[in-house]
Phi, psi and omega in degrees: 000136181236150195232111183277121158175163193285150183326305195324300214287306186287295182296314195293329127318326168279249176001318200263323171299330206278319203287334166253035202044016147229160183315160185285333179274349176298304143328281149000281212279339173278321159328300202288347182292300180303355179319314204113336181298077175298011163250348187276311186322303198282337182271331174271351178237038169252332182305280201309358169262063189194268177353110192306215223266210159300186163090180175289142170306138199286166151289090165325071187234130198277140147284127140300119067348000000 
């Protein structure tokens, strides 16, 4: 998902994840929880509990084996 929006806006988001100890898609994605929506609800926080620590997302890649 991408967010059209001005540098001010993306750091002071960022600055505000950091303040809360999580990441900015974490941030986000808790924003988008609160809509009001119970299936957006119930689908973002099956997400953040699947979700490692911080940081970049690991890369997901299959062994043939």
């Amino acid at each position: 998902m991408q967010i059209d929006t001005s540098k001010a806006v993306r750091n002071r988001a960022k600055a505000v994840a950091y303040g809360q100890g999580i990441s900015l898609t974490e941030l986000v994605l808790k924003a988008l929880a609160a809509v009001g929506d119970k299936e957006l609800k119930a689908l973002i926080e099956k997400d953040l509990e699947e979700r490692g620590g911080r940081g970049r997302p690991q890369q997901h890649t299959t062994k043939n084996d």
